[in-house]
C-alpha positions as CSV (number, residue, x, y, z in Angstrom):
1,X,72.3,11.1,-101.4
2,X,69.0,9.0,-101.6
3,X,68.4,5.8,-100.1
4,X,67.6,3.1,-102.6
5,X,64.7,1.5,-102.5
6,X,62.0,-0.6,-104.0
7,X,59.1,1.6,-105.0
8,X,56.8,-1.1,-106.1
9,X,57.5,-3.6,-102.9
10,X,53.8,-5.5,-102.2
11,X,55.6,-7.3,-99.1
12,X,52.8,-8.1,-96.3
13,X,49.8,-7.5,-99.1
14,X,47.6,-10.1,-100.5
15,X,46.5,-10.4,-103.8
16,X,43.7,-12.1,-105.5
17,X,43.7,-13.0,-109.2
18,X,40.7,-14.3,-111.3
19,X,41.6,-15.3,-114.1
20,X,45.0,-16.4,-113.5
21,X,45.5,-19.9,-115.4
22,X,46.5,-17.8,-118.7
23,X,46.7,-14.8,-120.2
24,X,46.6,-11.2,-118.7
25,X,45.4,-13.0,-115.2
26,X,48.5,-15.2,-115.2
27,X,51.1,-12.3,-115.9
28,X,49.6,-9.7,-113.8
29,X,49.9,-13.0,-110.8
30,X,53.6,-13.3,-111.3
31,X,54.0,-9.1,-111.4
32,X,52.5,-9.3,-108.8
33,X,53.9,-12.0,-106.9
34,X,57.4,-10.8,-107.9
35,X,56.7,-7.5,-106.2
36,X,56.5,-9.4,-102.8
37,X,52.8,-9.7,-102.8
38,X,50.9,-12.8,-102.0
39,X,49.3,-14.2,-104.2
40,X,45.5,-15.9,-104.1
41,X,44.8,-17.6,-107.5
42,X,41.3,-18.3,-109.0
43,X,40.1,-20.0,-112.5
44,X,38.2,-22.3,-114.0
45,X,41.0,-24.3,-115.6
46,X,42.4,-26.2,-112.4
47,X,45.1,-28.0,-113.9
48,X,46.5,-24.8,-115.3
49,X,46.0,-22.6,-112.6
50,X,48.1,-25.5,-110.3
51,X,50.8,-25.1,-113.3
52,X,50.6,-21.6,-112.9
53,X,51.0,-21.9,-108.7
54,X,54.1,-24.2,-108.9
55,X,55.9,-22.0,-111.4
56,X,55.8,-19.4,-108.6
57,X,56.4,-21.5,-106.0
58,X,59.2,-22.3,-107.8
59,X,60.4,-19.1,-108.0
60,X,60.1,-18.1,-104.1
61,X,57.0,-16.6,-104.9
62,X,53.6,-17.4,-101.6
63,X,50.8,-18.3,-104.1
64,X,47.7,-20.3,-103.4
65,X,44.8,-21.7,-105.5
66,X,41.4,-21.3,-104.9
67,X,38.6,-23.0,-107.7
């Protein structure tokens, strides 16, 4: 009857995150980047904003870092 399909699909949008090494930044990233968006993250804390990057790399996920 209907088609399926993703409602929440961010393919061919960009994204960009402050806050992104931890917290509420970090897991609204991965939402995001799981919905197909790309992802553009910024923080203060490099090393755990590059942790944050590789996990969704990892995961398929186009995510950058910007500091």
């Amino acid at each position: 009857m209907f088609a399926e399909t993703n409602q929440f699909s961010l393919q061919g949008r960009v994204a960009l995150i402050t806050g992104a090494s931890s917290g509420i930044g970090q897991t609204i990233a991965c939402a995001l980047a799981r919905a197909g968006a790309q992802v553009i993250l910024c923080a203060r804390r490099k090393e755990a904003l590059l942790q944050c990057c590789d996990d969704l790399q990892a995961q398929d996920c186009k995510a950058q870092v910007i500091s």
